[in-house]
C-alpha positions in Angstrom: -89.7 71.5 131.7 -90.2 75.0 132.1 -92.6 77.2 130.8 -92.9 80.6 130.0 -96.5 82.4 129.4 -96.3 85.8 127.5 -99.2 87.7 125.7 -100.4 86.3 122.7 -99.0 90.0 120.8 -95.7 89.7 121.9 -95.6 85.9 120.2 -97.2 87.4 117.5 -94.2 89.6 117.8 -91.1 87.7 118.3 -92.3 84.9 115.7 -92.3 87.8 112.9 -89.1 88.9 113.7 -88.0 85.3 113.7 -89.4 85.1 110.7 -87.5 87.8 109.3 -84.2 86.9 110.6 -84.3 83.8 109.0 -85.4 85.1 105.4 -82.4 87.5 106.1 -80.0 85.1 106.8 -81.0 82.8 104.2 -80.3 85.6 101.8 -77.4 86.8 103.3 -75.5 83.4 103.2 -76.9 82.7 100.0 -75.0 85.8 98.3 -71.7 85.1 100.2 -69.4 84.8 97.2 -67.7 81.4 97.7 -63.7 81.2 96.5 -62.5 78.1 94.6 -61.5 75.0 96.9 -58.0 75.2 95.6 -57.3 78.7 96.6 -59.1 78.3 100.3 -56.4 75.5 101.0 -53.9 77.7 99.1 -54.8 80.2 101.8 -54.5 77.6 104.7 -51.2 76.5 103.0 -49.4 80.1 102.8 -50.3 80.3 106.5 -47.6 78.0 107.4 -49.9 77.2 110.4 -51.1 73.5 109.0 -49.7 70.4 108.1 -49.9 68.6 105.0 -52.4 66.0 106.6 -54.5 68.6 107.7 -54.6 70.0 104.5 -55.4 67.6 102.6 -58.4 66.2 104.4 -59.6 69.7 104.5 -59.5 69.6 100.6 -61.0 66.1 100.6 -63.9 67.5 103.3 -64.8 70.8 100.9 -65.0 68.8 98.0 -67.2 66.2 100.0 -69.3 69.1 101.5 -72.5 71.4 100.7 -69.8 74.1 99.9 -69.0 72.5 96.5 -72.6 72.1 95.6 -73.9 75.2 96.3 -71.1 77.0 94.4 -72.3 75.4 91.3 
């Protein structure tokens, strides 16, 4: 393992920007507005680039995901 020794301010430092990003992000993602699962594979569909097996477990793993429950 390696280690890495840095003043105690620069932690102090780079663990409140850390901090920060994370709060950010978490935000950020939180207010992404999320389109219904129908029209995301309606997307995928128009597309022409998928087949139908592909589609349909990429229905099945939306409506099996986080994506689903966090739109409610």
């Amino acid at each position: 393992m390696n280690t890495v020794t840095i003043p105690k301010k620069e932690y102090s430092k780079l663990k409140s920007q850390a901090l920060a990003y994370r709060k950010m992000a978490k935000s950020l993602f939180s207010a992404v507005v999320k389109d219904p699962i129908s029209e995301v594979v309606g997307d995928f569909h128009a597309s022409g680039l998928y087949s139908r097996d592909f589609l349909k477990d990429l229905e099945a793993g939306l409506r099996k995901s986080s994506y689903l429950k966090a739109k409610r």
